[in-house]
PyMOL Python script that loads the backbone (N, CA, C, O; Angstrom):
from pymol import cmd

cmd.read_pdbstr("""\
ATOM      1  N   UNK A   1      15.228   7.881  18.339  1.00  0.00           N
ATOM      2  CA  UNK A   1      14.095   8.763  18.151  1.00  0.00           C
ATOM      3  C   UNK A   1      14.264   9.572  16.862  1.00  0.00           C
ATOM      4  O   UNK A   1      15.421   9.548  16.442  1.00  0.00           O
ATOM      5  N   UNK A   2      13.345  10.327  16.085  1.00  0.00           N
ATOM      6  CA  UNK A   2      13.345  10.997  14.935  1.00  0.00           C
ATOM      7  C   UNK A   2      13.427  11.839  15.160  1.00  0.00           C
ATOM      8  O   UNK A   2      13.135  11.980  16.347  1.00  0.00           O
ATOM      9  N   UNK A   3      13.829  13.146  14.475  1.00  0.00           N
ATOM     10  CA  UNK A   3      14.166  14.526  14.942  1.00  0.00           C
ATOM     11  C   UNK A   3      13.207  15.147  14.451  1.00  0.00           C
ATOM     12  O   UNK A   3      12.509  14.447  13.718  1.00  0.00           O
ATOM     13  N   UNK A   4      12.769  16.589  14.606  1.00  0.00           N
ATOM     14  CA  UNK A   4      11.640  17.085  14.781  1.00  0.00           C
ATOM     15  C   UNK A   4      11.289  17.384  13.208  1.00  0.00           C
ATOM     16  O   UNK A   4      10.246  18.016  13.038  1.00  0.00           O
ATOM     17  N   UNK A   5      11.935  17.056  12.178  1.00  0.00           N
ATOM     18  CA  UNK A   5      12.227  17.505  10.573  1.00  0.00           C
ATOM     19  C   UNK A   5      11.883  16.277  10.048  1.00  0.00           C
ATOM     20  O   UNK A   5      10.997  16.202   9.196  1.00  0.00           O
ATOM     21  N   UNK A   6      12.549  15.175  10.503  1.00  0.00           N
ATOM     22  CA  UNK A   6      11.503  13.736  10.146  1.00  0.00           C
ATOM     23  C   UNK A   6      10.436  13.719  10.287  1.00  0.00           C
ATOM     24  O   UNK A   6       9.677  13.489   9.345  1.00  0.00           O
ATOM     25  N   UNK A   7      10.001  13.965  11.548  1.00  0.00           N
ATOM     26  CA  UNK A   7       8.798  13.620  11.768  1.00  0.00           C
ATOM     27  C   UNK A   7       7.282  14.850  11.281  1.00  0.00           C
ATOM     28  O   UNK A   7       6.074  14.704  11.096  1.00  0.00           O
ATOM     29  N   UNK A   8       8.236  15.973  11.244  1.00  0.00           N
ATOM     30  CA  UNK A   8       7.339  16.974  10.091  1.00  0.00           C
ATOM     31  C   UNK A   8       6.962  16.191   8.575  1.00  0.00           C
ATOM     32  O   UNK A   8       5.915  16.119   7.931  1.00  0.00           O
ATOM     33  N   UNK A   9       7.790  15.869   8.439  1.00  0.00           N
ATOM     34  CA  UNK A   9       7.911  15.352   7.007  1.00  0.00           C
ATOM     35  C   UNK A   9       6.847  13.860   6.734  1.00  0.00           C
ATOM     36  O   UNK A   9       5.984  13.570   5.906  1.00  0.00           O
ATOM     37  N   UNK A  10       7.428  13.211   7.845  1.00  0.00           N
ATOM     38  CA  UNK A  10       6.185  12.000   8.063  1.00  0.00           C
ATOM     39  C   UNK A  10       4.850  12.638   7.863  1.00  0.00           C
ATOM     40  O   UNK A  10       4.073  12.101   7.073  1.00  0.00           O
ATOM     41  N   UNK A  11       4.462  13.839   8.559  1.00  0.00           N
ATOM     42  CA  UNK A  11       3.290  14.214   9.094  1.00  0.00           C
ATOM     43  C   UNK A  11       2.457  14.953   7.708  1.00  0.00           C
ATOM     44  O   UNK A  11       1.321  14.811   7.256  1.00  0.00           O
ATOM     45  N   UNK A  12       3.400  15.626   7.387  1.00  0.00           N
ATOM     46  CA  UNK A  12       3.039  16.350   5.809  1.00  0.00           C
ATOM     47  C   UNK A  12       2.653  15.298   4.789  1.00  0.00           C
ATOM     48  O   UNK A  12       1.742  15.646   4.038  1.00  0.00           O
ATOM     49  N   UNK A  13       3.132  14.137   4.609  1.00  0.00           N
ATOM     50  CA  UNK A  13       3.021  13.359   3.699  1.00  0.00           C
ATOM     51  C   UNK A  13       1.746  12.230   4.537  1.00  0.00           C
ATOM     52  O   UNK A  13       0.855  11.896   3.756  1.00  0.00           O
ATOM     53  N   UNK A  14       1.655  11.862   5.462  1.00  0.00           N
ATOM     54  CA  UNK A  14       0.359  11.697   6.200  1.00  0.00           C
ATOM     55  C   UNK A  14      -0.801  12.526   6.194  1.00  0.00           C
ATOM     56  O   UNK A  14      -1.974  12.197   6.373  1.00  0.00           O
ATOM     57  N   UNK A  15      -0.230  13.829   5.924  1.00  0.00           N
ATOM     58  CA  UNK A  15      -1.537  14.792   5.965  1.00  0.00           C
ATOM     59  C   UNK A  15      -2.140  14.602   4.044  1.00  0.00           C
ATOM     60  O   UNK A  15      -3.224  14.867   3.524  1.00  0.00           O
ATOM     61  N   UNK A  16      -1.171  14.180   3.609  1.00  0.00           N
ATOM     62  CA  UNK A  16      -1.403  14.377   2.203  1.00  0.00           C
ATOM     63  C   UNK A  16      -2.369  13.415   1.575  1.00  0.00           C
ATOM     64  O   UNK A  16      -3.235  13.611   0.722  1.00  0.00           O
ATOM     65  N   UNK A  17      -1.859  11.900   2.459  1.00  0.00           N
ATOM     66  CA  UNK A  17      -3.229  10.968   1.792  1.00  0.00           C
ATOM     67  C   UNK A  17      -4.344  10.726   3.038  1.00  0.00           C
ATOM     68  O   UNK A  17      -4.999   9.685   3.082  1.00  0.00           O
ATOM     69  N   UNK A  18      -4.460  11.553   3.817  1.00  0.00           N
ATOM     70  CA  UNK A  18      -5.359  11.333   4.695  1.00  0.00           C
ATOM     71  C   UNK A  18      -6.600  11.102   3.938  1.00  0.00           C
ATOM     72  O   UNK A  18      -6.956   9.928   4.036  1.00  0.00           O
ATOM     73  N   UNK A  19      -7.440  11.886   3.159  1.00  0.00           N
ATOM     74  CA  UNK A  19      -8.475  12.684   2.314  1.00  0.00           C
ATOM     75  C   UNK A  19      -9.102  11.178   1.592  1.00  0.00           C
ATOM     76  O   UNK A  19     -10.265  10.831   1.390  1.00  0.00           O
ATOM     77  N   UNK A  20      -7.825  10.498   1.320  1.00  0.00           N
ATOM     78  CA  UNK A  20      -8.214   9.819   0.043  1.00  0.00           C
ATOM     79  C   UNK A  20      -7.942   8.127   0.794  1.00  0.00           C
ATOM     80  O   UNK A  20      -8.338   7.245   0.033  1.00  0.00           O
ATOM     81  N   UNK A  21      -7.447   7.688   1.899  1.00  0.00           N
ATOM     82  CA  UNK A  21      -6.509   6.511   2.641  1.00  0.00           C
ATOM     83  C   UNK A  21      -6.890   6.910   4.256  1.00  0.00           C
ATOM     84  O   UNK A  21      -5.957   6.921   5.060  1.00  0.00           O
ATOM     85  N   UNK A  22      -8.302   7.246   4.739  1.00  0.00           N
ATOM     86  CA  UNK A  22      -8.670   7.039   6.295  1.00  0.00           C
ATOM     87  C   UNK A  22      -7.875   5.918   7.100  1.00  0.00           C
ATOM     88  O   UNK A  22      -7.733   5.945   8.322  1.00  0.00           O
ATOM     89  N   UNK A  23      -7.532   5.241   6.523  1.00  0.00           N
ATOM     90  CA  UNK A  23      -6.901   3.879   7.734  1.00  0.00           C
ATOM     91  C   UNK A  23      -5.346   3.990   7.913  1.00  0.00           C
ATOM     92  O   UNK A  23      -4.622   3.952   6.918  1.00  0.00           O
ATOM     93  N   UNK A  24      -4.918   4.102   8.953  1.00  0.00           N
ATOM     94  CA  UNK A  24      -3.338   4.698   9.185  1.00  0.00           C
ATOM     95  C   UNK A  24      -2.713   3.581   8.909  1.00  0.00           C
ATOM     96  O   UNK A  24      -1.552   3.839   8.590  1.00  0.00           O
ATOM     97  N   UNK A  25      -2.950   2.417   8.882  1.00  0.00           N
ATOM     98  CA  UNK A  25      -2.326   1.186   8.425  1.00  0.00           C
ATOM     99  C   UNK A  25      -1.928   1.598   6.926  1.00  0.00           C
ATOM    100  O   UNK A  25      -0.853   2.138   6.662  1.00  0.00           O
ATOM    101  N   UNK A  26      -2.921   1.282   5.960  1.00  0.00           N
ATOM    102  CA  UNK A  26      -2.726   1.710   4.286  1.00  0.00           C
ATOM    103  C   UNK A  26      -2.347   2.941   4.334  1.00  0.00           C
ATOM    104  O   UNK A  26      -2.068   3.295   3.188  1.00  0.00           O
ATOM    105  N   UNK A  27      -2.141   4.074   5.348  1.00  0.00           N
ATOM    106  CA  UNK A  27      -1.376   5.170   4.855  1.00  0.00           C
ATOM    107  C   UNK A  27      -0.098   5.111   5.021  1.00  0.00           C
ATOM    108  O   UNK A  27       0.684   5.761   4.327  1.00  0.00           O
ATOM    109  N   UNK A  28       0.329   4.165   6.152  1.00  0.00           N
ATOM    110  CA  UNK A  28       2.156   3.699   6.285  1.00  0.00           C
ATOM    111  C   UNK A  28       2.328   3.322   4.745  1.00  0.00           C
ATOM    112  O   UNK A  28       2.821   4.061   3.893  1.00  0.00           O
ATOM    113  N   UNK A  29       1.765   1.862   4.518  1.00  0.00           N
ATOM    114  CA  UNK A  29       1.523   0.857   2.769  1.00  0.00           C
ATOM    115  C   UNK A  29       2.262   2.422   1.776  1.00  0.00           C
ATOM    116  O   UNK A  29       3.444   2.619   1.495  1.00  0.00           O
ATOM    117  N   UNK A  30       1.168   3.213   1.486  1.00  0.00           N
ATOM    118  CA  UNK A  30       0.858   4.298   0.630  1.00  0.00           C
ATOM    119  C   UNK A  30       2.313   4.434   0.593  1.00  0.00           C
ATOM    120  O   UNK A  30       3.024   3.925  -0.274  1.00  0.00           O
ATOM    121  N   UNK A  31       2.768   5.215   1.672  1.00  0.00           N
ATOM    122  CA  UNK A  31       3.819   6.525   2.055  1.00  0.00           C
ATOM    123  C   UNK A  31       5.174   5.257   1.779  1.00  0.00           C
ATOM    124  O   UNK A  31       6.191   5.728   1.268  1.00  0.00           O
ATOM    125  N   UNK A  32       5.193   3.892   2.063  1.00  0.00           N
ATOM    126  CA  UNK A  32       6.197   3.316   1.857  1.00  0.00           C
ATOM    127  C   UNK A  32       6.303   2.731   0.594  1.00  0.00           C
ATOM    128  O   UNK A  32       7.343   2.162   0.261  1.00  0.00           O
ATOM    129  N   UNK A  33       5.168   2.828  -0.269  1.00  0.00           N
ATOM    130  CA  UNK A  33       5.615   2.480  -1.517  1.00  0.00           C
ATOM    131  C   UNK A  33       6.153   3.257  -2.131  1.00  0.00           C
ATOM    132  O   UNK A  33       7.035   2.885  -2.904  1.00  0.00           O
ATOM    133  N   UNK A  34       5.786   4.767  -2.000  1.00  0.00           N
ATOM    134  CA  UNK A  34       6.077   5.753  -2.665  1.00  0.00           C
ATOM    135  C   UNK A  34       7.602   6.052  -2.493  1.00  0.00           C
ATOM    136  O   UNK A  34       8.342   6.441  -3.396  1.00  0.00           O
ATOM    137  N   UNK A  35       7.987   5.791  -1.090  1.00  0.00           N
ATOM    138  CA  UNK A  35       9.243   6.073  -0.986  1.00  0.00           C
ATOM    139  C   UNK A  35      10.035   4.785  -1.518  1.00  0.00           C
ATOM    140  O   UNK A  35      11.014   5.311  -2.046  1.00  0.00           O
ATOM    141  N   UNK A  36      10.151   3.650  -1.653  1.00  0.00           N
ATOM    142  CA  UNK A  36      10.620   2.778  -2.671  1.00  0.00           C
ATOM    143  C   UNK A  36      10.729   3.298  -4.209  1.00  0.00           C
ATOM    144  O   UNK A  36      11.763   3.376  -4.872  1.00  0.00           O
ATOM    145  N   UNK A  37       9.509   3.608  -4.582  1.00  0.00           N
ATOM    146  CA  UNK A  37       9.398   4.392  -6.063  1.00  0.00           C
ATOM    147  C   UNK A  37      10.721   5.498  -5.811  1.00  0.00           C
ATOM    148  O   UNK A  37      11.615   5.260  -6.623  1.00  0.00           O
ATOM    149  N   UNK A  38      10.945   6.273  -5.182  1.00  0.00           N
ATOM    150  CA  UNK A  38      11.636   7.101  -5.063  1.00  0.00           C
ATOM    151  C   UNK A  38      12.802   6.753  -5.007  1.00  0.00           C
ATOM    152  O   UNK A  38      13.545   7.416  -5.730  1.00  0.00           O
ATOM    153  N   UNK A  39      13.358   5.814  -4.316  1.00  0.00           N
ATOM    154  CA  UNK A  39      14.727   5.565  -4.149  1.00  0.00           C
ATOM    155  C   UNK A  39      14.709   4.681  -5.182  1.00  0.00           C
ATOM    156  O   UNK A  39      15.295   3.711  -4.703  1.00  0.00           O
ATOM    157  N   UNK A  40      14.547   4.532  -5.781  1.00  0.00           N
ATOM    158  CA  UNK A  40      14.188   3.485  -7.057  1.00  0.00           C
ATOM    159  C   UNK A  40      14.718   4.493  -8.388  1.00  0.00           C
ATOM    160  O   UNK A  40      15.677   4.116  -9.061  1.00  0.00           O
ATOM    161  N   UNK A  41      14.016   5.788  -8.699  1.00  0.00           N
ATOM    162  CA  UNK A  41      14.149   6.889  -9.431  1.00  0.00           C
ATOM    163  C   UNK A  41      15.600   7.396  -9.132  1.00  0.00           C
ATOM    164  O   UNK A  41      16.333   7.816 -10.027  1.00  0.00           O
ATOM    165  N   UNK A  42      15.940   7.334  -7.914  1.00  0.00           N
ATOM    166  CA  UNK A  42      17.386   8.429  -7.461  1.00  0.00           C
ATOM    167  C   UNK A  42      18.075   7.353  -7.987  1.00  0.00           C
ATOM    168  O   UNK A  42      18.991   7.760  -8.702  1.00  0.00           O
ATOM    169  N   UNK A  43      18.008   6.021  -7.925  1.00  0.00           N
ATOM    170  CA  UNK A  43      19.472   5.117  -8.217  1.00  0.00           C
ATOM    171  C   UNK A  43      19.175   5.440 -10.044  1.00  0.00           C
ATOM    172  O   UNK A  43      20.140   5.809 -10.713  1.00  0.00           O
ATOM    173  N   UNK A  44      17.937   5.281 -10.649  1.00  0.00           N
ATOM    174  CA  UNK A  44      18.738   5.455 -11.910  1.00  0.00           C
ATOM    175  C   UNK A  44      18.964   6.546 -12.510  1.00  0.00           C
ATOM    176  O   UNK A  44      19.316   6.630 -13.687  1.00  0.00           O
ATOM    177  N   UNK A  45      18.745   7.644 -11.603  1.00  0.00           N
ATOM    178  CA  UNK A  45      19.169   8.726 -11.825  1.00  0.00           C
ATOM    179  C   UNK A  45      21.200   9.169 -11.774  1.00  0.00           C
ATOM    180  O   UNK A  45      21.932   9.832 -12.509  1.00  0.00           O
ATOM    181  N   UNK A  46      21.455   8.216 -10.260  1.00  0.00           N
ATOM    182  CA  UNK A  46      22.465   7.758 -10.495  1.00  0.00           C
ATOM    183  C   UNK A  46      23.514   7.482 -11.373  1.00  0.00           C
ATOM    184  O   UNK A  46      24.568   8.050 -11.660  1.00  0.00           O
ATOM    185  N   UNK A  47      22.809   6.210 -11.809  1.00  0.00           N
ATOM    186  CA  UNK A  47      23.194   5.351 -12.469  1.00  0.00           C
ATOM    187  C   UNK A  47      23.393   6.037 -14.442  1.00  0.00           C
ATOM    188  O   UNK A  47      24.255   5.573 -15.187  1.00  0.00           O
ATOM    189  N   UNK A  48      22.638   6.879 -14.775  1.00  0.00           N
ATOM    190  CA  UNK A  48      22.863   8.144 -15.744  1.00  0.00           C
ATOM    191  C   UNK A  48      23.687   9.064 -15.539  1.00  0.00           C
ATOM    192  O   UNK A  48      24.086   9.951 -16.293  1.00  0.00           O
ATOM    193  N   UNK A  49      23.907   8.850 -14.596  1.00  0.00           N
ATOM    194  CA  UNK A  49      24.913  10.573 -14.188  1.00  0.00           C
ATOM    195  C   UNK A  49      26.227   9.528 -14.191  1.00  0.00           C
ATOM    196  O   UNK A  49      27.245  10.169 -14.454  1.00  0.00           O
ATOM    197  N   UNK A  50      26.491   8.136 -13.979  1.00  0.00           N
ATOM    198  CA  UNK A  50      27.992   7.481 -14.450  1.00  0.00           C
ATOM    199  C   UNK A  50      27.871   7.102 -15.698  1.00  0.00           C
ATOM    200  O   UNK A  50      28.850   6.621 -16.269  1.00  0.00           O
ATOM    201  N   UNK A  51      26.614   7.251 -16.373  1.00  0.00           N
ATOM    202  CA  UNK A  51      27.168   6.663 -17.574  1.00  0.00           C
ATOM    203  C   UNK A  51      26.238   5.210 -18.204  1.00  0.00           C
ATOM    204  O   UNK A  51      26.369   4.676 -19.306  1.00  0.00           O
ATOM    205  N   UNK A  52      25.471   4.902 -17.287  1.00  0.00           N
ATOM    206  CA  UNK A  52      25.087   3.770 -17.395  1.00  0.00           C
ATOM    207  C   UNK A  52      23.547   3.960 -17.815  1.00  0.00           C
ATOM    208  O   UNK A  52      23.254   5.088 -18.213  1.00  0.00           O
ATOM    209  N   UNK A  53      22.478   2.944 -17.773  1.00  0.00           N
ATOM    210  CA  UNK A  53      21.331   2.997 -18.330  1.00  0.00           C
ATOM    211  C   UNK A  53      20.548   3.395 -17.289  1.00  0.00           C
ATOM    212  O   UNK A  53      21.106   3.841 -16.287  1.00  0.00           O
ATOM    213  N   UNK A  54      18.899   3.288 -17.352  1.00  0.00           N
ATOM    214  CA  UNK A  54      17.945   3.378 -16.512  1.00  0.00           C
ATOM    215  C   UNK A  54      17.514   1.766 -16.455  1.00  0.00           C
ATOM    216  O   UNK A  54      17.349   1.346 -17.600  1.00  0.00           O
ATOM    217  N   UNK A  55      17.336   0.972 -15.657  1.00  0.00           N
ATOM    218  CA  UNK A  55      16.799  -0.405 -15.144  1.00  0.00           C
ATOM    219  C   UNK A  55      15.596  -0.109 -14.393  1.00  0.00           C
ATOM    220  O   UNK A  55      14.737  -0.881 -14.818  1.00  0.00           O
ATOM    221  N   UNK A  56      15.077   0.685 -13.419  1.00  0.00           N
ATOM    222  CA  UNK A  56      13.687   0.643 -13.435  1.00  0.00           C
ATOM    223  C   UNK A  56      12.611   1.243 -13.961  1.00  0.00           C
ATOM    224  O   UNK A  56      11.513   0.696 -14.055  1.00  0.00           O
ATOM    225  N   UNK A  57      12.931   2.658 -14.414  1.00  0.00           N
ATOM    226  CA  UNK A  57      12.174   3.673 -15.140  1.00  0.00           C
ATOM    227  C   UNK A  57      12.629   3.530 -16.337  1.00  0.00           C
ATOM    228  O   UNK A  57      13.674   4.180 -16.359  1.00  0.00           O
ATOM    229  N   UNK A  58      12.413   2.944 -17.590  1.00  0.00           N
ATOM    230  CA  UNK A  58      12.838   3.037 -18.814  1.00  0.00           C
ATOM    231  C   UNK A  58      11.593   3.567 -19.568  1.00  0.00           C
ATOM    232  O   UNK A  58      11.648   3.774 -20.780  1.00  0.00           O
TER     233      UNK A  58
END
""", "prot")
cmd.dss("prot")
cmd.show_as("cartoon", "prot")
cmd.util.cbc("prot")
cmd.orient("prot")
């Protein structure tokens, strides 16, 4: 089960493209691309902080 801080967080970011993404299907899509983009950003953020280049954000 998710703890009550996940699932705030789900809900905030659900509340965020509601406005603009009515269908809860394309708002999972939305919210999971974004979080790919994101963990995408932290690795080459990473990946700068050892020393190395940026590979997806250049």
């Amino acid at each position: 089960m998710l703890d009550s801080e996940t699932k705030r967080r789900i809900n905030t970011c659900r509340d965020i493209l509601v406005g603009k993404v009515p269908d809860p299907k394309s708002q999972v899509e939305q919210i999971t691309v974004a979080l790919i983009y994101k963990f995408m950003d932290d690795m080459d953020l990473e990946s700068e902080e050892l020393g190395g280049a940026r590979r997806f954000f250049t």
